[in-house]
C-alpha positions in Angstrom: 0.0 0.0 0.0 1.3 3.5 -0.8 1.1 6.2 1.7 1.3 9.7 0.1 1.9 12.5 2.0 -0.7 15.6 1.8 -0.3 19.2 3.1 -3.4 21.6 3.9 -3.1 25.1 2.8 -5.9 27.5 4.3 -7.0 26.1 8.3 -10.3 27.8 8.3 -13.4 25.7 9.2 -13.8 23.9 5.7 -10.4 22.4 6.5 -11.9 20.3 9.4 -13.3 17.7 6.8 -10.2 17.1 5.1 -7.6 17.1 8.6 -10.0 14.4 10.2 -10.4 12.2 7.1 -6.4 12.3 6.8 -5.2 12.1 10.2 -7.3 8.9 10.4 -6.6 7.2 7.0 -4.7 4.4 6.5 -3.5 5.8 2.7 -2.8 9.5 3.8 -0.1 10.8 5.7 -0.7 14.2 7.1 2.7 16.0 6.6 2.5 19.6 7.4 -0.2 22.9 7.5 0.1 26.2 5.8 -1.5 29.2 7.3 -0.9 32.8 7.9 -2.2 32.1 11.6 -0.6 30.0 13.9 -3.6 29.8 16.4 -5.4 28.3 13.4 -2.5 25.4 12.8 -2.8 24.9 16.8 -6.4 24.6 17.1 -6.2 21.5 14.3 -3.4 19.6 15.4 -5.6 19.8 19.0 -8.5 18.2 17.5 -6.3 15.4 16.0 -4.0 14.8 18.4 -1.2 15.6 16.3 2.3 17.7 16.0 1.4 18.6 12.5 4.2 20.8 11.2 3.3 24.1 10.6 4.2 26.9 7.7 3.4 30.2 6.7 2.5 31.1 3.1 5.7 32.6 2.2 7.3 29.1 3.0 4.7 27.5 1.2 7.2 26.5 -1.6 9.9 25.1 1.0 7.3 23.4 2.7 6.4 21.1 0.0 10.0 20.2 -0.5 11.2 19.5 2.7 8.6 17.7 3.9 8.1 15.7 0.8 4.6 16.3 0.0 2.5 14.7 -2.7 -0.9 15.9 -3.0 -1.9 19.8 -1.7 -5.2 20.6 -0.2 -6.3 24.2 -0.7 -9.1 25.4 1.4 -7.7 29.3 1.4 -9.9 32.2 0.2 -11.7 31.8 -3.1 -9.3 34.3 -4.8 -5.8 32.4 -3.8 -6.8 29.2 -5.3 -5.2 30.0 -8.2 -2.0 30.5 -6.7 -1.6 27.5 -4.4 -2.7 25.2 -7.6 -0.2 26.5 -9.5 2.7 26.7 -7.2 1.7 22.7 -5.8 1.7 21.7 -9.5 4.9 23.5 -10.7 6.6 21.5 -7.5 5.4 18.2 -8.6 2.6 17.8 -6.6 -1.3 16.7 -7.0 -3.9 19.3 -5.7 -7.2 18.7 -4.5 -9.1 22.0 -3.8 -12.3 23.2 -2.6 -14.7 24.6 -5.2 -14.2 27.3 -7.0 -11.3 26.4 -8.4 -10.4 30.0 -8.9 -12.6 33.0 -8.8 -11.8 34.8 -12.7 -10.7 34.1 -16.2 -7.1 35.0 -14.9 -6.5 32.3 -12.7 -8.1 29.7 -14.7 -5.7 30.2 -17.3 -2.9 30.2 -14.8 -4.8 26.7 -13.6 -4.8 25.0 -17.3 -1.7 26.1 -18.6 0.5 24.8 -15.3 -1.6 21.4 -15.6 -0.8 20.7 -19.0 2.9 21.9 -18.1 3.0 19.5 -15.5 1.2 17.0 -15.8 -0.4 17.2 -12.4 -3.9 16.3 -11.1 -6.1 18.8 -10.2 -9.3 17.4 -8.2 -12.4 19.8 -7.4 -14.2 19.2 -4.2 -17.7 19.0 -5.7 -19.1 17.0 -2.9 -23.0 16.9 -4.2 -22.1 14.7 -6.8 -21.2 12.0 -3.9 -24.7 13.0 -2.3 -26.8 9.2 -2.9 -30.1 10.9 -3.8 -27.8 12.7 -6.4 -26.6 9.7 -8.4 -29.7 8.3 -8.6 -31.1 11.4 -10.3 -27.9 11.0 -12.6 -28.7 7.0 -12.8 -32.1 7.8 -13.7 -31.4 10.3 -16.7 -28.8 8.6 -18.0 -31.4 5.5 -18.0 -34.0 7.4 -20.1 -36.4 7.2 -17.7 -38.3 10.7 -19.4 -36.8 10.3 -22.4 -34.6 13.6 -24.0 -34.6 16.5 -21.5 -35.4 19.6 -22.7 -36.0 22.0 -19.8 -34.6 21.9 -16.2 -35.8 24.3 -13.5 -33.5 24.8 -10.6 -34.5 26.7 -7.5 -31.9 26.9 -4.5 -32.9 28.6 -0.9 -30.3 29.4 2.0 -32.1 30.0 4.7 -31.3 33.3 7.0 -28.9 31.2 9.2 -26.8 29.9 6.6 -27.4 32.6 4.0 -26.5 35.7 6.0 -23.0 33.6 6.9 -21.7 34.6 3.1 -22.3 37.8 4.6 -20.6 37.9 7.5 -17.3 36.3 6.3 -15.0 37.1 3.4 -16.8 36.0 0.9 -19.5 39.3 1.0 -17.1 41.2 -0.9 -16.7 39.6 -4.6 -13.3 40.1 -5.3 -12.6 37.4 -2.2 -15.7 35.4 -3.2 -16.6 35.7 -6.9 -19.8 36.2 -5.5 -22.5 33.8 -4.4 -22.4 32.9 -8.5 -19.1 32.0 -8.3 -19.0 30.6 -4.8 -22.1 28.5 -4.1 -24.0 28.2 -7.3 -21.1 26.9 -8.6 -21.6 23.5 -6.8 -25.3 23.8 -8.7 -24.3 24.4 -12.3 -22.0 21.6 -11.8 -24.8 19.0 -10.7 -26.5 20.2 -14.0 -23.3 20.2 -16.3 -22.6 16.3 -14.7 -26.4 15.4 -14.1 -27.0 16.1 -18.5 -23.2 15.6 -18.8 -22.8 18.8 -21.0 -22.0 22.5 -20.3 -23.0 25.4 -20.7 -23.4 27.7 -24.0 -24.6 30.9 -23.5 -25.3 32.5 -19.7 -28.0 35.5 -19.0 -28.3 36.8 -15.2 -30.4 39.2 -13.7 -29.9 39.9 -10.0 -29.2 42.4 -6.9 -28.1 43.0 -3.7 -32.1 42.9 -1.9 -31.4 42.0 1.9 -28.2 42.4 3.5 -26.1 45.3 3.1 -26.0 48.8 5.0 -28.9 50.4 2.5 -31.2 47.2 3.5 -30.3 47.4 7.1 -32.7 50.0 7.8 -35.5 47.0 7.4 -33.9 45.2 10.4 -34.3 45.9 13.8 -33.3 42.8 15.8 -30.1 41.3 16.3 -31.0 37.5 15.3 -28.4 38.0 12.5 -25.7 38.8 15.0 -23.1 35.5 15.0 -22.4 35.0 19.1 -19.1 33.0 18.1 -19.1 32.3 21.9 -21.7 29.9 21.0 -19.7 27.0 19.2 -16.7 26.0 20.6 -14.9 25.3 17.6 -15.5 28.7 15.7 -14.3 30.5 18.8 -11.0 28.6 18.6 -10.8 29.2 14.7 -11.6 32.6 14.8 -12.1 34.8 18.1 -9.1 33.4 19.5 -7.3 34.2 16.1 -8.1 37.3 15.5 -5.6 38.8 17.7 -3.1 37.3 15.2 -4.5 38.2 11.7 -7.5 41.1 12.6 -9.8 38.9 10.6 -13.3 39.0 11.9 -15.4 36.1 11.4 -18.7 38.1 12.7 -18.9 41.2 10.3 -22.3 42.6 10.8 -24.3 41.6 7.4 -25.8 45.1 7.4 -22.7 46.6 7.2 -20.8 48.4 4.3 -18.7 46.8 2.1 -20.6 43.9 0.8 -20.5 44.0 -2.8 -22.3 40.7 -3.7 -25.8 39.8 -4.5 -28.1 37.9 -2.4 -31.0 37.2 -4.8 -30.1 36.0 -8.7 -31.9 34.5 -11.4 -30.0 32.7 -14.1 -30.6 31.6 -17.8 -28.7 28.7 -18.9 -28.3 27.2 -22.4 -26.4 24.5 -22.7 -24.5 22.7 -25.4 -27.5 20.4 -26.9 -29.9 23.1 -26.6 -31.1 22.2 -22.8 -32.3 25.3 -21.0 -31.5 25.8 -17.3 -33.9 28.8 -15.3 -31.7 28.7 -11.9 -32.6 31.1 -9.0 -30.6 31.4 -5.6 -31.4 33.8 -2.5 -30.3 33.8 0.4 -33.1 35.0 2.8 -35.3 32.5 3.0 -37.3 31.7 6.4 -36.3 27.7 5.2 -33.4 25.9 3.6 -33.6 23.2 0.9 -33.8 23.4 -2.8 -36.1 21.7 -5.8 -34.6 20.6 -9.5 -37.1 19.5 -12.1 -36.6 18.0 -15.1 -38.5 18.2 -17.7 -38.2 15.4 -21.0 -40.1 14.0 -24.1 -41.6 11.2 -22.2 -42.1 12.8 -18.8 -41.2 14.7 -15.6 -38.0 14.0 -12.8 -38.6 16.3 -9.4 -36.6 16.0 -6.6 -37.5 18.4 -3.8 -34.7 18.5 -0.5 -36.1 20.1 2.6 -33.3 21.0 5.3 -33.6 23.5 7.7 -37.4 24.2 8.4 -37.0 27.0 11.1 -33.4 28.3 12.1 -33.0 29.8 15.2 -30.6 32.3 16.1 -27.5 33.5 13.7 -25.7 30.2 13.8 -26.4 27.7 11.1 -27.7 24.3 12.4 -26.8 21.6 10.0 -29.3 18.8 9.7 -30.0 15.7 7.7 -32.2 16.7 4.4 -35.3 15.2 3.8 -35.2 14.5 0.3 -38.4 13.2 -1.9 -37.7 12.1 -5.9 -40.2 11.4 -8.6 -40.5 10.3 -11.8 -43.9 10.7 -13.6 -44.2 9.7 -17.0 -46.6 10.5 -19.4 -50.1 9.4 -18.9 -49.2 7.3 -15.3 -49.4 8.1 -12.0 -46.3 9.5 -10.3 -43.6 7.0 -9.1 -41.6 7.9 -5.7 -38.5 7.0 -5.8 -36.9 8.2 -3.2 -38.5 9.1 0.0 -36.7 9.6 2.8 -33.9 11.6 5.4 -30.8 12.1 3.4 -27.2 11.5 5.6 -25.1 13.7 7.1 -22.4 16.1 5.7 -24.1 17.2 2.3 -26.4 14.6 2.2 -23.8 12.1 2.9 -21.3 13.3 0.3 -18.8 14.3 2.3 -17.7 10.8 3.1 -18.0 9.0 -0.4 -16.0 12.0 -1.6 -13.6 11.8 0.9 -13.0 7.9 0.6 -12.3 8.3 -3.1 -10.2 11.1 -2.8 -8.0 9.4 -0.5 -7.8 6.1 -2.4 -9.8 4.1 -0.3 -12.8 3.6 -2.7 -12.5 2.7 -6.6 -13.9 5.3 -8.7 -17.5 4.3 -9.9 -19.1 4.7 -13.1 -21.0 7.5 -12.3 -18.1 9.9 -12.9 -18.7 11.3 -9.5 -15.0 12.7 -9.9 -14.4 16.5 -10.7 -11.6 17.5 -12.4 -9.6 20.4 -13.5 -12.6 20.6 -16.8 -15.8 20.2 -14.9 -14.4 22.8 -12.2 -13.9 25.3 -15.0 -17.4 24.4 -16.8 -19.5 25.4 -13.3 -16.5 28.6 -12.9 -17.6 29.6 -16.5 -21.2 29.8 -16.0 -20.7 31.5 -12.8 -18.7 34.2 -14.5 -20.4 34.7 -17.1 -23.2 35.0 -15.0 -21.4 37.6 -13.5 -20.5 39.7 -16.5 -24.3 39.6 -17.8 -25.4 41.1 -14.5 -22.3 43.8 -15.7 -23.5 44.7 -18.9 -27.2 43.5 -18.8 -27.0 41.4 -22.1 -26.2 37.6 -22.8 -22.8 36.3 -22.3 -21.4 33.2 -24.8 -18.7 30.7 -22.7 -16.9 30.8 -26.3 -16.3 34.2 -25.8 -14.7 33.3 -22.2 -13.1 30.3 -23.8 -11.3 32.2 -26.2 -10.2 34.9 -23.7 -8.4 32.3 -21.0 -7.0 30.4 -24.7 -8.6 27.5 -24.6 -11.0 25.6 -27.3 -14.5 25.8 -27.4 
């Protein structure tokens, strides 16, 4: 068996998922931590019991010499992706990093050319793929079971727990973030672009800034968006406890200035084949949970995911979604195919991912695995999405294509 060694860069709460499933796999060895705050190293190599070595950005390069490293896993701010890819890849290494797997036309160049340079593998952590209730929805396309889609209809709530978060952190101003387009809707045109297993063609976005903010403020009274980090352990070691270090706040009141993304978007999709996608995200909603319809020649695919029903307080409360899928032909009753409470961590994604990622599962024949191409298919339609909102008119992915140097 062949242990490779793996190095985290960015020890901010996504990291958690990765440090766990490494310090306890039998394939991975855990061989050193990069982040501009030392608490943040500490605070992880508590929760594993470990001596994790531990490196500051500028030593990033070292780093991955000296301690020998195979595969890098970036879980830095959106906007620094680009930069740890390429850096990992020109040194030899494999990179696995969280979605987006950059944040602008700019870095995705960077991303392509070092890969074809190199060599190197670079994975995207698309987790909703792994979901089950996911690849059966894939299975069941794939299968024919309503015949040639033409239409999907996409609609995607974050509730005011876990919507107002994107506004208290980095990513509420978009040259961190992308934007919620680029960030989290991102995950969702990639379940469409691996779900119909084409992407997209030409992108039109209309959208706005509606809820959070310092001009929508003056609606709010209360202080139930107000993040009492006191109130989870783990985020008050991440963050309160670091700020004295960095001056990063991880509490920023949402109705404060400087957040330059939208909270409520609408996006028209059509992809190569001549499928249309109608998407809409916001992130206000009294619930959590999202519905995807398809709509074919011979019938109609719904799944509908309820999450979070009532969230109290500021903090987000994950919980197990309760996911119901149907298939109704034409001219026959509707036929339920999956009824039920979804796991935990993304619907029990988290795991699957994890285990294939770190070589302990084969790789099935749903093509749950995202590479370098399917991250920059769901970046491409989130930027373009972008630059309609910009300009107010349609934006073709050739155009993007041709900009960053690749084919169409």
């Amino acid at each position: 068996m062949v242990t490779r060694r793996y190095a985290i860069v960015g020890l901010g709460s996504r990291a958690q998922l990765f440090t766990r499933a490494l310090a306890g796999s039998p394939q991975a060895e855990l061989a050193a931590f990069c982040d501009h705050n030392e608490t943040r190293m500490r605070v992880h190599n508590g929760w594993i019991g470990a001596s994790v070595p531990g490196y500051r950005p500028a030593d990033f390069a070292a780093m991955l010499a000296k301690e020998r490293v195979d595969v890098v896993v970036v879980c830095t701010p959106d906007h620094t992706h680009a930069d740890y890819v390429v850096a990992a890849l020109r040194a030899g290494c494999d990179v696995v990093t969280e979605k987006p797997m950059t944040t602008d036309l700019g870095g995705a160049r960077r991303i392509l050319f070092a890969r074809r340079e190199t060599g190197g593998s670079v994975r995207v952590a698309f987790n909703y793929r792994y979901n089950p209730v996911h690849r059966r929805v894939r299975e069941l396309l794939a299968a024919g079971a309503i015949g040639e889609i033409g239409s999907v209809e996409f609609s995607w709530l974050l509730d005011t727990a876990h919507g107002a978060d994107y506004f208290r952190r980095w990513h509420r101003d978009k040259a961190n973030s992308g934007g919620l387009l680029v960030h989290k809707s991102g995950h969702h045109f990639d379940l469409v672009n691996w779900w119909l297993g084409r992407g997209p063609e030409t992108v039109f976005a209309l959208g706005r800034l509606f809820f959070y903010g310092d001009e929508n403020g003056r609606r709010h009274t209360d202080d139930r968006f107000a993040l009492d980090l006191e109130a989870s352990p783990k985020l008050s070691a991440l963050y309160r406890d670091a700020e004295r270090e960095d001056g990063y706040v991880r509490n920023q009141d949402v109705f404060a200035p400087g957040v330059t993304i939208e909270d409520d978007v609408s996006v028209l999709v059509r992809l190569r084949g001549g499928v249309v996608l109608n998407y809409h995200l916001h992130a206000y909603s009294p619930r959590e949970g999202y519905r995807v319809a398809f709509s074919g020649s011979g019938g109609r695919l719904e799944l509908d995911v309820r999450e979070n029903e009532f969230p109290v307080g500021a903090m987000p409360t994950p919980e197990p979604g309760c996911a119901r899928l149907t298939v109704q032909r034409h001219w026959e009753p509707p036929e339920v195919v999956v009824d039920g409470v979804l796991g935990e961590g993304h619907g029990g994604g988290d795991e699957r991912m994890l285990a294939e990622l770190l070589g302990e599962a084969e790789p099935d024949e749903l093509g749950c695995a995202a590479d370098h191409d399917s991250g920059l298919q769901a970046l491409l339609t989130g930027l373009a999405a972008n630059r309609s909102l910009a300009t107010g008119a349609p934006v073709a992915i050739d155009a993007l294509l041709a900009e960053i140097g690749e084919p169409a």
